[in-house]
DSSP file (Angstrom, degrees, kcal/mol; ACC not computed):
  #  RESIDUE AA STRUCTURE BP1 BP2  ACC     N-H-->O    O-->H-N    N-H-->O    O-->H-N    TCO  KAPPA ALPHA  PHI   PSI    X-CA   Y-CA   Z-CA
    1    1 A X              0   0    0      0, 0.0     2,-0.4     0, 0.0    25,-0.0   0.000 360.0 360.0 360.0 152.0  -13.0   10.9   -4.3
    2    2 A X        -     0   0    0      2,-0.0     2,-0.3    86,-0.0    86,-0.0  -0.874 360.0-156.6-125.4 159.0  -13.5   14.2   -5.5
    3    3 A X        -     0   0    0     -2,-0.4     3,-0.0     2,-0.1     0, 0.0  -0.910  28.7-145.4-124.8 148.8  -14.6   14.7   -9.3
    4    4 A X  S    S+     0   0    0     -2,-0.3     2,-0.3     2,-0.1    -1,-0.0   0.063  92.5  40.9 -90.6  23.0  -14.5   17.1  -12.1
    5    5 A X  S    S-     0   0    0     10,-0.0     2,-0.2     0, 0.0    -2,-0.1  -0.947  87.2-116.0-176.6 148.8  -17.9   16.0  -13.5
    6    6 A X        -     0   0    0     -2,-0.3     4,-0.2     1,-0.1     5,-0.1  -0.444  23.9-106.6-104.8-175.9  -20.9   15.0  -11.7
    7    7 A X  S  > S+     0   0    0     -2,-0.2     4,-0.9     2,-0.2    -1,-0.1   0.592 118.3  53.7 -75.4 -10.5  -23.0   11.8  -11.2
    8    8 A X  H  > S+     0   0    0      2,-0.2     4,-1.2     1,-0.2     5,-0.2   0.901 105.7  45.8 -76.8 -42.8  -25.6   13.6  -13.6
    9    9 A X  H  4>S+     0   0    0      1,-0.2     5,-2.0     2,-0.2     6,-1.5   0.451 112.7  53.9 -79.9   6.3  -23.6   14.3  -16.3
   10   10 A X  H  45S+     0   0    0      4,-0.2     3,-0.3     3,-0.2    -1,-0.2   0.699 113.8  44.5 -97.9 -46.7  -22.3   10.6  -15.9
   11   11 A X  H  <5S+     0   0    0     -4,-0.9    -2,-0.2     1,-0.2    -3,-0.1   0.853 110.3  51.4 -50.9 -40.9  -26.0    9.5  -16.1
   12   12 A X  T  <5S-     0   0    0     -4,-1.2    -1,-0.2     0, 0.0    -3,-0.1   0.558 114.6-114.1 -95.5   0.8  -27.0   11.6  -18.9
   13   13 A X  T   5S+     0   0    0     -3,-0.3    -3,-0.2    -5,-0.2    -4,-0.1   0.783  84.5 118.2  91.8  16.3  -24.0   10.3  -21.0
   14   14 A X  S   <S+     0   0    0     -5,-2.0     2,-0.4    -6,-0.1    -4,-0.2   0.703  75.4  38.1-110.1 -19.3  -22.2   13.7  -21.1
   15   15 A X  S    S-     0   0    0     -6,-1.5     2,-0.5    -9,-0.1    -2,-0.1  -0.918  80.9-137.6-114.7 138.1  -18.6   12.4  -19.1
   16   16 A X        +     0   0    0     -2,-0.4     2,-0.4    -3,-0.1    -6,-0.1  -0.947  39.3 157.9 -96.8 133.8  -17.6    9.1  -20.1
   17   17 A X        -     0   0    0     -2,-0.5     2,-0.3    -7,-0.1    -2,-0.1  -0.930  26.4-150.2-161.2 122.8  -16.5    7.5  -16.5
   18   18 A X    >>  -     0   0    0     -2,-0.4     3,-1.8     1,-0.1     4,-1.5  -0.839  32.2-111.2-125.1 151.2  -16.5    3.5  -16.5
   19   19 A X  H 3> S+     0   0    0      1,-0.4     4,-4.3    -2,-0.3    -1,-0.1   0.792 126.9  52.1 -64.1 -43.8  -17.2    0.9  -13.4
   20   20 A X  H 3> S+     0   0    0      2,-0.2     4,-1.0     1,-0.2    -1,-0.4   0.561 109.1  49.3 -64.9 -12.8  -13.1    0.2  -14.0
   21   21 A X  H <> S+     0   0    0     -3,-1.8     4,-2.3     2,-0.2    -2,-0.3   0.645 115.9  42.9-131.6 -50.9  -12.4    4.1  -13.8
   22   22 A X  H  X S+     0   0    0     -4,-1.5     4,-1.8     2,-0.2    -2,-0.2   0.994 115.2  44.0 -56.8 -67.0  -14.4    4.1  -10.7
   23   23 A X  H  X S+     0   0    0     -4,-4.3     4,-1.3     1,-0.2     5,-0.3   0.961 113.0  54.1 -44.0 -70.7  -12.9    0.8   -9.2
   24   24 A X  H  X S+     0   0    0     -4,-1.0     4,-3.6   106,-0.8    -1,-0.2   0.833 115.7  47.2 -26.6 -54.7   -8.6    2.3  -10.4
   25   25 A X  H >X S+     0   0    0     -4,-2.3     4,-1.8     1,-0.2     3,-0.9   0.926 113.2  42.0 -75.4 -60.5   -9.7    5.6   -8.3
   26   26 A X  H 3X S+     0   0    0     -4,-1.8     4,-1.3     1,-0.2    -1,-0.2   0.747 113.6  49.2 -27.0 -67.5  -11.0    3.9   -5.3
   27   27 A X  H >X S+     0   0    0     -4,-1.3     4,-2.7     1,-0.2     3,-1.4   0.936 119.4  49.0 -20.4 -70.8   -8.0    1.2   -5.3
   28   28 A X  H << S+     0   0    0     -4,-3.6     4,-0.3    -3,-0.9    -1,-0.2   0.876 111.7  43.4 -54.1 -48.9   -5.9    4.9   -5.6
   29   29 A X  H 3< S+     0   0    0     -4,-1.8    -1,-0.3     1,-0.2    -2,-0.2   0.370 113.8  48.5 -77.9  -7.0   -7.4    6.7   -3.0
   30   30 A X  H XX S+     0   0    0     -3,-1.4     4,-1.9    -4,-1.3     3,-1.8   0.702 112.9  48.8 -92.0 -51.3   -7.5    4.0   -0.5
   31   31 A X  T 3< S+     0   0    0     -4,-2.7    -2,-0.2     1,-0.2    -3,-0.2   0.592 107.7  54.3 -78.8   0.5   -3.8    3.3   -1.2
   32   32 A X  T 34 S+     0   0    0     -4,-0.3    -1,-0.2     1,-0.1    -3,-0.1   0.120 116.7  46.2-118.8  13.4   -2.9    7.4   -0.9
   33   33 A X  T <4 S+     0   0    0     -3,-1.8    -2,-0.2    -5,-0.2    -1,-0.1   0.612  99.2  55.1-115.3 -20.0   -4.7    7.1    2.8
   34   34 A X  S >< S-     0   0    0     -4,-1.9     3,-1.3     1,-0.2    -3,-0.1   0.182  84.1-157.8-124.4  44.4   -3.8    4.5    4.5
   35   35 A X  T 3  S+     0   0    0      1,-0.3    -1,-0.2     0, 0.0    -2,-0.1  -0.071  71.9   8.9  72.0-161.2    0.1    4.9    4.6
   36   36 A X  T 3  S+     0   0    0     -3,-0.1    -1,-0.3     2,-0.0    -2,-0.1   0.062  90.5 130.9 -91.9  40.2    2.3    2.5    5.2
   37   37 A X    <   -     0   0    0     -3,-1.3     2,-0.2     1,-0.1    -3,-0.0  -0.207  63.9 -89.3 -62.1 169.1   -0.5   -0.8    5.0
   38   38 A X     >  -     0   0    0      1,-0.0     4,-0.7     0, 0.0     3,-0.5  -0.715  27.6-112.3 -78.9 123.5    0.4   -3.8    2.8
   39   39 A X  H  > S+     0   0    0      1,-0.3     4,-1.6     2,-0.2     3,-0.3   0.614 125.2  45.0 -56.6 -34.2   -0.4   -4.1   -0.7
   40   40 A X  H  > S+     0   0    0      1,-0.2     4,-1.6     2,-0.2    -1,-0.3   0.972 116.2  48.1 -72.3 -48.5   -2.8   -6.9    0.1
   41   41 A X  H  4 S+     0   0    0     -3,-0.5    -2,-0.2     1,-0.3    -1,-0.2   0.401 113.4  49.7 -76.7   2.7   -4.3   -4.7    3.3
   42   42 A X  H >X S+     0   0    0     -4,-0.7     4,-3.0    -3,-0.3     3,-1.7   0.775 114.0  42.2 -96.9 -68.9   -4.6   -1.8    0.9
   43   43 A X  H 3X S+     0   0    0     -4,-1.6     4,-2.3     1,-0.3    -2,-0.2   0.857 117.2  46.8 -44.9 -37.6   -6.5   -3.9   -1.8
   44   44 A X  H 3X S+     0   0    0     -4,-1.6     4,-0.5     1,-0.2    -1,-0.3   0.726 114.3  48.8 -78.1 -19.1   -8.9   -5.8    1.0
   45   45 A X  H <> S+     0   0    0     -3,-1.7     4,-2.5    -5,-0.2    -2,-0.2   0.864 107.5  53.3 -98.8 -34.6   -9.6   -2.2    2.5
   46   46 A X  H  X S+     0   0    0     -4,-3.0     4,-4.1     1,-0.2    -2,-0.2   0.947 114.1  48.4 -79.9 -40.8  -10.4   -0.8   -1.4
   47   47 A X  H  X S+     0   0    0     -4,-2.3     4,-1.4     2,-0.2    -1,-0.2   0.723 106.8  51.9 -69.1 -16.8  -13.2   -4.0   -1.5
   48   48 A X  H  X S+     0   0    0     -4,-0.5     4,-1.5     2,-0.2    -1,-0.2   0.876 110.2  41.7 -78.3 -31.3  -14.6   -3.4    1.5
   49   49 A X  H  X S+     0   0    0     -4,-2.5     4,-1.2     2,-0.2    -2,-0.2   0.692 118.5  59.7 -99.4 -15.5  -15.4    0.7    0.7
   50   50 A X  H  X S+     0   0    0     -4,-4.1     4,-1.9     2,-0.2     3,-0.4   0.997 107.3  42.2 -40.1 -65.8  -16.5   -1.3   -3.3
   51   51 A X  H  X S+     0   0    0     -4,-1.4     4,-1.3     1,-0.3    -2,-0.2   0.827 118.4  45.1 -92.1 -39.8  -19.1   -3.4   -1.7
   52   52 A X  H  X S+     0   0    0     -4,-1.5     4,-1.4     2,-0.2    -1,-0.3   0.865 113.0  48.6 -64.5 -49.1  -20.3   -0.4    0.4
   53   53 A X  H >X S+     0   0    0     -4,-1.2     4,-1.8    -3,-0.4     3,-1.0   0.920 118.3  45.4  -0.7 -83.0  -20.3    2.0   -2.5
   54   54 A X  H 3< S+     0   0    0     -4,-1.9     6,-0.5     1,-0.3     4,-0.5   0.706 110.4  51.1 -66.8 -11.5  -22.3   -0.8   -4.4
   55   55 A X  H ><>S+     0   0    0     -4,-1.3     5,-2.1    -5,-0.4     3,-1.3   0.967 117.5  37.5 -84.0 -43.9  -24.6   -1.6   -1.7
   56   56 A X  H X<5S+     0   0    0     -4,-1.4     3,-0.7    -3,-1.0    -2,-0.2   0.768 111.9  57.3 -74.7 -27.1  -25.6    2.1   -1.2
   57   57 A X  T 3<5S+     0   0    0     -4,-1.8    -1,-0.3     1,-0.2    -2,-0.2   0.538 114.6  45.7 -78.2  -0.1  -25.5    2.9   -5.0
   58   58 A X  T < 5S-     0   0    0     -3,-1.3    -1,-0.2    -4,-0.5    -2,-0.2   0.230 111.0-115.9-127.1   0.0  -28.1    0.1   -5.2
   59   59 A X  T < 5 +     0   0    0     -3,-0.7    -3,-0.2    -4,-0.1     3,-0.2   0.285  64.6 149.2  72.6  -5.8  -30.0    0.7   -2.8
   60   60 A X      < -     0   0    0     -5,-2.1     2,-0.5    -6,-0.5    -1,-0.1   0.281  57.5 -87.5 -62.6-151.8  -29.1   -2.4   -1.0
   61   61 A X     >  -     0   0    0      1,-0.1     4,-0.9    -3,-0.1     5,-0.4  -0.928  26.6-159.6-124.4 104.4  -29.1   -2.8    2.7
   62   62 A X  H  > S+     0   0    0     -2,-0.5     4,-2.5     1,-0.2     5,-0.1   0.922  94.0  58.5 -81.1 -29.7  -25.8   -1.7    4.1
   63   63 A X  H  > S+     0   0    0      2,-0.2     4,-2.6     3,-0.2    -1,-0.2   0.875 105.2  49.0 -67.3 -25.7  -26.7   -3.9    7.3
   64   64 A X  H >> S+     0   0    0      2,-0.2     3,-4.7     3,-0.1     4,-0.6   0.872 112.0  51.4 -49.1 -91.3  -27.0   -7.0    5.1
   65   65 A X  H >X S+     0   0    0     -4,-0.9     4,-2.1     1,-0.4     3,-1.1   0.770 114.0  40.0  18.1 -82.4  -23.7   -5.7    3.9
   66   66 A X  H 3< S+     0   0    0     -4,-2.5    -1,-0.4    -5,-0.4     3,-0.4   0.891 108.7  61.4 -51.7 -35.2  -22.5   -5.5    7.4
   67   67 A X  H X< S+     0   0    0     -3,-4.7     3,-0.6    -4,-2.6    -1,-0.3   0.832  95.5  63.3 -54.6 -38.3  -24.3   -9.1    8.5
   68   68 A X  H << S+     0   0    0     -3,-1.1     3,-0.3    -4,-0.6    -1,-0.2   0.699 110.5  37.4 -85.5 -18.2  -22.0  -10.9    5.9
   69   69 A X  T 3< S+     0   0    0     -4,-2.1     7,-0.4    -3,-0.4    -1,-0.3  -0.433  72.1 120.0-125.7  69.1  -18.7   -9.7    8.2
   70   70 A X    <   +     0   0    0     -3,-0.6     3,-0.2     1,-0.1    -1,-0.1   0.387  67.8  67.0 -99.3  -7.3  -20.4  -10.2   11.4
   71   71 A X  S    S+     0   0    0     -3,-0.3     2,-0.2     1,-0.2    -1,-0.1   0.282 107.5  50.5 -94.7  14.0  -17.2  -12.8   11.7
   72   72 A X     >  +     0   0    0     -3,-0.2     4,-2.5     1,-0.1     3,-0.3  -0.704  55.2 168.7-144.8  89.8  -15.2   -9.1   11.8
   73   73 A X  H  > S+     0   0    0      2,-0.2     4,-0.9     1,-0.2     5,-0.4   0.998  81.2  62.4 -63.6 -63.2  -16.4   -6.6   14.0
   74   74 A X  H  > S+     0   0    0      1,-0.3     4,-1.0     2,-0.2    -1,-0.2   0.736 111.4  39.8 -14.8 -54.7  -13.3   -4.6   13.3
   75   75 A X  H  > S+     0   0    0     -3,-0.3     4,-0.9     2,-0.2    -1,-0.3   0.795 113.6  56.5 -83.6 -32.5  -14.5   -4.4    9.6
   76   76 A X  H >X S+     0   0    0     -4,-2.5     3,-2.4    -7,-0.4     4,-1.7   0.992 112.4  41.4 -28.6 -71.5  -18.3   -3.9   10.6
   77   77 A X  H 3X S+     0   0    0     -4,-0.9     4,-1.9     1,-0.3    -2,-0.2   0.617 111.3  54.1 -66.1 -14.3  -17.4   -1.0   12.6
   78   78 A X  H 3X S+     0   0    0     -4,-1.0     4,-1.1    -5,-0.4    -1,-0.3   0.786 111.7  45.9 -76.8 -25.2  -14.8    0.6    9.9
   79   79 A X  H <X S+     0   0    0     -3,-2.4     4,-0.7    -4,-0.9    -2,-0.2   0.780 111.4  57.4 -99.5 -24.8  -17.7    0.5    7.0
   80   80 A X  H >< S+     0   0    0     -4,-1.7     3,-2.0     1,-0.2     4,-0.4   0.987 111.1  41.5 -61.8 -60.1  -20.3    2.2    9.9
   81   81 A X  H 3< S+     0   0    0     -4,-1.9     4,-0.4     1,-0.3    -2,-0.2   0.835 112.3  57.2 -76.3 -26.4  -17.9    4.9   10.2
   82   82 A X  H 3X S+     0   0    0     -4,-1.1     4,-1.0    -5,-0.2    -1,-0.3   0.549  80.1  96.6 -64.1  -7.4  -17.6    4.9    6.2
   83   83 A X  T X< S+     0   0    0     -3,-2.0     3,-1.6    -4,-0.7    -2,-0.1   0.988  91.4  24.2 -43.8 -90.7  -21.2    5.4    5.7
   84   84 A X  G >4 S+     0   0    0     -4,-0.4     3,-0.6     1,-0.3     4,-0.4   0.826 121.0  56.5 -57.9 -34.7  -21.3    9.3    5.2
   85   85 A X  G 34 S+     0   0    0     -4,-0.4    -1,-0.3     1,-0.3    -2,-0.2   0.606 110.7  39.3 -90.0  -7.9  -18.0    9.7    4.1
   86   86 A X  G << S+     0   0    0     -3,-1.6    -1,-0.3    -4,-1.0     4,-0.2  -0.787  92.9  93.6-150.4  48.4  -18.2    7.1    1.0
   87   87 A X  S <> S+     0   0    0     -3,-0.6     4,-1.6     3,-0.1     5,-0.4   0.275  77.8  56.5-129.3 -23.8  -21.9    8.3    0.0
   88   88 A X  H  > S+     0   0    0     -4,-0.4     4,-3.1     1,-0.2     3,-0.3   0.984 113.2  45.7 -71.6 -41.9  -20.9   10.7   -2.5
   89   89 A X  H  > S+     0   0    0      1,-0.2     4,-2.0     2,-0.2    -1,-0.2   0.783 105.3  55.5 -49.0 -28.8  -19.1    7.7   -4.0
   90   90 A X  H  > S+     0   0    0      1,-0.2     4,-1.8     2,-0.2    -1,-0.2   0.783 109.2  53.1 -98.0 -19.9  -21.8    5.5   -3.7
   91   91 A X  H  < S+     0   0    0     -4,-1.6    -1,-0.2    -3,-0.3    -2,-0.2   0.844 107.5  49.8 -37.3 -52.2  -23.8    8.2   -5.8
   92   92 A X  H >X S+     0   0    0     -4,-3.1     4,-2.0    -5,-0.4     3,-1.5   0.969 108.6  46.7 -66.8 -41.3  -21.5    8.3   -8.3
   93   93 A X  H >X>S+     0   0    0     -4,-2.0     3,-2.8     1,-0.4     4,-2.2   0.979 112.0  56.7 -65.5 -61.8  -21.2    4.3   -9.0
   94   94 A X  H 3<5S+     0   0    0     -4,-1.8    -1,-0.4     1,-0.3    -2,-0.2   0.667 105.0  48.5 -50.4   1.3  -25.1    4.4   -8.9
   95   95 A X  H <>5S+     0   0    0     -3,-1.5     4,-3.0    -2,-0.7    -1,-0.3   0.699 114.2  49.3-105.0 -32.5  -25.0    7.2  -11.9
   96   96 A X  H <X5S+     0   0    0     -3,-2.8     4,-1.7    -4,-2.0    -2,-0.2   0.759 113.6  43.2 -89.1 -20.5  -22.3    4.7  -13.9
   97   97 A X  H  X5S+     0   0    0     -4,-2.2     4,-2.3     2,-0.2     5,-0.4   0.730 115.9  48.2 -91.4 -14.0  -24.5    1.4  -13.5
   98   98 A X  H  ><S+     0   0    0     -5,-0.5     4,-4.3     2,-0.2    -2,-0.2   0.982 114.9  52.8 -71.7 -54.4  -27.9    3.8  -14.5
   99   99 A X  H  < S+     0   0    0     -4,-3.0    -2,-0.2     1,-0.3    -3,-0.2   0.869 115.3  35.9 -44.5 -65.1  -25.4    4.8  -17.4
  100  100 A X  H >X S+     0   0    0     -4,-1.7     4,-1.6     2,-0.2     3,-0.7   0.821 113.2  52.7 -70.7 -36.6  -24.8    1.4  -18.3
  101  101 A X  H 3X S+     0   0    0     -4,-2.3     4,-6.5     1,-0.2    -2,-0.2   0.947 113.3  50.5 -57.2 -58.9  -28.3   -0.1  -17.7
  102  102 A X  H 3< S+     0   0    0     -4,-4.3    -1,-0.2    -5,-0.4    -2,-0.2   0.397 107.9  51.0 -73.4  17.9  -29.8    3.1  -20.2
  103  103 A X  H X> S+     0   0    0     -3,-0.7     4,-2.7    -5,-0.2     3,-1.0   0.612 111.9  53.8 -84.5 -51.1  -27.1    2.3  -23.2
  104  104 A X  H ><>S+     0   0    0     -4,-1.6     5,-1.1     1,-0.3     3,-0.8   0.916 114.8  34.1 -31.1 -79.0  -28.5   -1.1  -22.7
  105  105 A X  T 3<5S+     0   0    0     -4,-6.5     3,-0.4     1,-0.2    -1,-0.3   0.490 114.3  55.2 -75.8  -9.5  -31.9   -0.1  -23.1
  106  106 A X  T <45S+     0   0    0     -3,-1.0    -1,-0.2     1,-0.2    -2,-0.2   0.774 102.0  63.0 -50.1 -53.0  -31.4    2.8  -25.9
  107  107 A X  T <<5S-     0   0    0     -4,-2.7    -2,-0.2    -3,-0.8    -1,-0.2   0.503 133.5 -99.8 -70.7   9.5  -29.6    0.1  -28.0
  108  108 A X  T   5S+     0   0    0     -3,-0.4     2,-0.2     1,-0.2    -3,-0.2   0.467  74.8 146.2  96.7  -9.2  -33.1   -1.6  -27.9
  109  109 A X      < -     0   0    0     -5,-1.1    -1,-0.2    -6,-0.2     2,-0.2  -0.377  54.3-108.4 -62.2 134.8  -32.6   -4.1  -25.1
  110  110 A X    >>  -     0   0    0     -2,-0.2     4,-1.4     1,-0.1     3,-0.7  -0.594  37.5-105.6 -77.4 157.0  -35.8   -4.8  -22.8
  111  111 A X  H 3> S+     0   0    0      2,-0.3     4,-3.0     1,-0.2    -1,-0.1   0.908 108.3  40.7 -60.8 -73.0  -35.4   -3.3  -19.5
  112  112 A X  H 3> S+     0   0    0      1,-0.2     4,-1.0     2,-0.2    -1,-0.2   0.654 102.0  60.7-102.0  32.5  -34.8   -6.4  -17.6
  113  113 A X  H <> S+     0   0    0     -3,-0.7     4,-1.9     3,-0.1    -2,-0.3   0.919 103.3  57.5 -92.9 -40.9  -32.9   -8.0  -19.5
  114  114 A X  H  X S+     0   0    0     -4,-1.4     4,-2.8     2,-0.3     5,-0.2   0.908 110.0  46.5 -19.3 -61.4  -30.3   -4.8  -19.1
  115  115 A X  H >X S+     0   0    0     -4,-3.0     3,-4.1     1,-0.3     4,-1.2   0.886 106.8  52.1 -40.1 -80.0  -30.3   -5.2  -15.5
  116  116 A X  H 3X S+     0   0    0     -4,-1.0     4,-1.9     1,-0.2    -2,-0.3   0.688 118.6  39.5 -16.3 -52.8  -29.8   -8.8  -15.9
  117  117 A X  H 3X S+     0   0    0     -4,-1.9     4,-0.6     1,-0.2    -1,-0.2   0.767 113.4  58.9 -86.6 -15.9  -26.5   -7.6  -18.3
  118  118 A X  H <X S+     0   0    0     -3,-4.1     4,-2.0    -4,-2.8     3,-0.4   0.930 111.7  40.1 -45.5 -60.2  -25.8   -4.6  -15.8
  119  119 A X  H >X S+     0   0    0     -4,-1.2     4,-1.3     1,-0.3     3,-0.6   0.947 115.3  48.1 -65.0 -66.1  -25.3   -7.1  -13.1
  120  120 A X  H 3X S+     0   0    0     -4,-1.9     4,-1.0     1,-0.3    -1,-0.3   0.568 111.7  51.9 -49.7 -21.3  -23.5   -9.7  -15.1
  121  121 A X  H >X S+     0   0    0     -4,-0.6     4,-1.3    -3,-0.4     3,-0.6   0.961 109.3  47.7 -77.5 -64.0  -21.3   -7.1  -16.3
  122  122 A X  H << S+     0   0    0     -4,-2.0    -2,-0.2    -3,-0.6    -3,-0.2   0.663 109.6  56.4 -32.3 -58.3  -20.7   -6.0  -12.7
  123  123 A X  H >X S+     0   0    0     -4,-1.3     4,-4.0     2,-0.2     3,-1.1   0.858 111.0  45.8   2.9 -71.5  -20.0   -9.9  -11.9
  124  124 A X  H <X S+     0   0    0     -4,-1.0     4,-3.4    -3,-0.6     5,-0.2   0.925 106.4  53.1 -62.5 -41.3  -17.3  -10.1  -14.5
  125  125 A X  H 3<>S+     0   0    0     -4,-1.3     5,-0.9     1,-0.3    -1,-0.3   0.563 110.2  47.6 -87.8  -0.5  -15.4   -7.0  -13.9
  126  126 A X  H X45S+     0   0    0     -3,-1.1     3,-0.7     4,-0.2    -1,-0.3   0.706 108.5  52.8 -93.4 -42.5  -14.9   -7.8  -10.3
  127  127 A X  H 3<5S+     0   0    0     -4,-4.0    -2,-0.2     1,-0.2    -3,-0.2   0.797 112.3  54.5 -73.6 -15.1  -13.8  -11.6  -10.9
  128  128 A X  T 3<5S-     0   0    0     -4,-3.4    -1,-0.2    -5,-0.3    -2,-0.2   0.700 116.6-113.1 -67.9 -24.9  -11.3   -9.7  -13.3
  129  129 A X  T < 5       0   0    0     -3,-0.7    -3,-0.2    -5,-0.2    -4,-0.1   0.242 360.0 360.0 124.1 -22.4   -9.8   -7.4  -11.0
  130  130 A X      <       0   0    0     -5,-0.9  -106,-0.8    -6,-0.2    -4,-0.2   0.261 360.0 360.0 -82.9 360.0  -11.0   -4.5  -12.2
């Protein structure tokens, strides 16, 4: 996805750009690539390049990531080859969850209890759709 605004100025509070704003473009920009796919194969393809996004913006372990569809090579090998191409994204989500952790903690919240409401917030908005 390409942006008019950066992952700093999204960090420092100067663009407003929310985890839902993130998720809509992804969803879009998966569905204006891959043609004629299926609304479901569009949606399952936009969750696969989320969880990589979030794994990378998170530091997490993109081969965990990759161990948990080790019962789909097909979908391993599509998120290896998404690696480079899906890191500027995974920058950007990581600047909107920093964003969200530091309003937490501005508004006077201790530090991990923010995560803790980062996460759960993170949680929610995926069992919503968003």
């Amino acid at each position: 996805m390409e942006w008019e605004f950066t992952p700093e100025q999204v960090v420092k509070g100067q663009v407003g750009y929310a985890l839902e704003d993130f998720r809509r473009d992804l969803a879009m920009e998966v569905r204006g690539n891959l043609g004629p796919a299926s609304p479901e194969q569009a949606a399952q393809t936009a969750d696969l390049l989320y969880d990589l996004c979030y794994a990378m913006a998170t530091k997490g372990d993109v081969d965990a990531l990759l161990a948990t569809l080790a019962y789909d090579p097909p979908a391993c090998e599509f998120l290896r080859e998404m690696v480079e191409p899906m890191r500027q994204n995974g920058e950007m989500l990581g600047a909107i969850l920093q964003r969200l952790i530091m309003d937490r903690v501005e508004a006077g919240m201790p530090l991990e209890q923010a995560l803790d409401s980062v996460a759960e917030h993170h949680r929610n908005s995926l069992s919503n759709g968003q």
